[in-house]
Every structure is written in C-alpha cells, then in structure tokens.
C-alpha positions in Angstrom: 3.6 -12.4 -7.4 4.9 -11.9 -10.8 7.1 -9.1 -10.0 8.9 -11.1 -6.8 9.7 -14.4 -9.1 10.5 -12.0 -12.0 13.0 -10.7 -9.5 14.5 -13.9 -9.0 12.7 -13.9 -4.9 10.4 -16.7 -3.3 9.7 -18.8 -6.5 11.1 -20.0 -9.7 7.6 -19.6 -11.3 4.2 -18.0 -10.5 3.0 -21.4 -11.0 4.7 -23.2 -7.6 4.6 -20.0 -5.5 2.1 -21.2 -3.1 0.6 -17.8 -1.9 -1.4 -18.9 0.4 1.3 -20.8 2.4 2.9 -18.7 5.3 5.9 -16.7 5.4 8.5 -18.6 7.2 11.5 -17.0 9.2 13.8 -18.9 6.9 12.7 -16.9 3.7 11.9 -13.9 4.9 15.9 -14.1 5.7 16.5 -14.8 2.3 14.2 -12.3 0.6 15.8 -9.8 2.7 19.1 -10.5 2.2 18.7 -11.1 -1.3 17.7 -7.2 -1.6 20.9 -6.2 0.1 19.8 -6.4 3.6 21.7 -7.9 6.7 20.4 -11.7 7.4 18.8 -12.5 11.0 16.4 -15.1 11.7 15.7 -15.0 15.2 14.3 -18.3 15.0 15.1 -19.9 11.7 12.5 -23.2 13.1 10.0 -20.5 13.5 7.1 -21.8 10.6 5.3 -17.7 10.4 6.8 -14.8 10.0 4.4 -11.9 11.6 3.4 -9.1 9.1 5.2 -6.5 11.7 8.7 -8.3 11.1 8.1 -8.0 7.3 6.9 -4.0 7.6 10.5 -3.5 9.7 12.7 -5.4 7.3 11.1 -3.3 4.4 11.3 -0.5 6.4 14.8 -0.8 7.4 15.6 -1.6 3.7 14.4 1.9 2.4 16.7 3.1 5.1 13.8 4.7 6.8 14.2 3.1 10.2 15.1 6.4 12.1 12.0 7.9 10.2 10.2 4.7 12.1 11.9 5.6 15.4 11.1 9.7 15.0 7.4 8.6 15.1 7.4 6.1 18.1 9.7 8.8 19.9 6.5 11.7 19.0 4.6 9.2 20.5 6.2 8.4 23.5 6.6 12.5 24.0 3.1 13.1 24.1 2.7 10.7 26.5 1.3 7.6 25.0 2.0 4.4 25.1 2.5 3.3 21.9 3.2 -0.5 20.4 6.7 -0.9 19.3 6.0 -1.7 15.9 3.8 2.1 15.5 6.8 3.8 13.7 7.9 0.8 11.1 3.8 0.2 10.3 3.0 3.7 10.0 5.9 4.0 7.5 5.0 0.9 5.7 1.8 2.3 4.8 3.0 5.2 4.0 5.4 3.8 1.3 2.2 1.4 0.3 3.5 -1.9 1.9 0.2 -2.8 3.3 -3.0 -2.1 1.7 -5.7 -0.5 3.6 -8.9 -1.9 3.2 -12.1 0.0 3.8 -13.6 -0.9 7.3 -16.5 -2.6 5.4 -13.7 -5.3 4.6 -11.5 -5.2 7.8 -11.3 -9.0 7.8 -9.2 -9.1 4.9 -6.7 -7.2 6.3 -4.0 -8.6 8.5 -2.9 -7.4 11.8 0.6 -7.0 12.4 1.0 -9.8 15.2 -0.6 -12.2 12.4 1.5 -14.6 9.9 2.1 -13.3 6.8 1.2 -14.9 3.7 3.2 -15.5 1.2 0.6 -13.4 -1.5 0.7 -10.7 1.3 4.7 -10.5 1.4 4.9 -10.4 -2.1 2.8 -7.7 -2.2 4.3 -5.5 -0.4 8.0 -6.6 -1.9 6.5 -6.0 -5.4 6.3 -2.3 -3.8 9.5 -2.1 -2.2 10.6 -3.4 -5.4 9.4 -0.4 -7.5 10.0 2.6 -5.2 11.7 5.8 -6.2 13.2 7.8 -4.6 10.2 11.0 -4.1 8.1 8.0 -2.2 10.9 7.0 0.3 11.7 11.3 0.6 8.3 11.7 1.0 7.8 9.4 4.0 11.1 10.4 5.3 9.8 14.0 5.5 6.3 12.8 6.5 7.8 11.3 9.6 9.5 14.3 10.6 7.2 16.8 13.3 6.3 19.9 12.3 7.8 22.7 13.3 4.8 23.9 15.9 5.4 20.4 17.2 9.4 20.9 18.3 
C-alpha cells in the first residue's frame, strides 16, 4: 500500500486506504490512466472490478499484450480451448502481479472472475510500479514458442 499512495494512486494516506474495500471500475480507470494508460470503464456504475481486468490493464501497460495474445494463440493451435484471459494471467504472474500461494492456502488466492481488492490491486501496482526492464524482456521472451514448437 505504501508504494501506490507514495505514488500519488488510490489514497492520500495509508491510513484511509481501505484495502479491504473493492476495486471499483471507476478507479481502476484512474489508476490506469494515471500510469500513462488509455482510460475505459466499460461500466463506470460497475461497484468490482474482476482481478482478470486488472491482470490486462497491467499487462497491456508493460506493453506485453501481444506476448498475452502469442500465448492464447499456442493455445488455441494445439487445440485447446482456452479462457480468454490465459495469455494476460499467465503474463501477470510471470511479471509477479499475482502471488501464488501454495495449494495448502488456495483460499487466499483470488480467481480471476473474482473482485479485486483494493490490498490485492495495490499489490500487484506496487509491482508494476518497480519493474525493469530484464523482467518485462524476460516475459516477453518467455511467451514467445520455442523453436521445436514453430
């Protein structure tokens, strides 16, 4: 939390950030657009934001969207059926938007149709916040087949 209000996003203090309140359409808009990114709210009366819309926006902010898209495409290749949101939640966990919590503690860990909470979105903007540029490289090549794959 300290690193999102430090950065001027969701709060003017840690002390009325309210991290257990949801995400709302409305400021995930402004969070995104305050890092540079293009404002949409799809439904700005919408109270939640779902943790897949906040793994896209990050994603698309790192510019690794076609990384996304390279994944889902493998995918669809090999004949699965995959979700739409596979390629933008396999790159947020690459770049560490999402923690990963052992199965022993699966209950803490949000699914990507769920609301996200405020603690949870600053979490993961704290880490879009202090990427370099080897981690987004990294992931960029990580989504990329390998050359037996082609």
């Amino acid at each position: 939390m300290a690193t999102v209000v430090a950065a001027g996003l969701m709060a003017p203090s840690v002390a009325t950030f309210r991290p257990d309140d949801p995400l709302t359409a409305s400021e995930l808009a402004i969070v995104v657009a305050s890092l540079g990114g293009a404002i949409s709210v799809a439904d700005p009366e919408r109270d939640r934001s779902a943790m897949r819309e906040l793994d896209a926006r990050l994603v698309s902010l790192t510019g690794l969207r076609p990384a996304a898209q390279t994944i889902r495409s493998a995918a669809v290749d090999a004949g699965l059926s995959p979700r739409p949101w596979l390629g933008t939640e396999t790159i947020a966990r690459m770049l560490g938007f999402r923690v990963n919590h052992l199965r022993s503690e699966d209950e803490y860990e949000l699914q990507v149709t769920q609301p996200v909470t405020r603690a949870e979105a600053a979490y993961s903007i704290a880490k879009y916040l202090t990427l370099d540029d080897l981690q987004v490289e990294t992931a960029r090549s990580g989504a990329s087949p390998s050359p037996s794959l082609r």
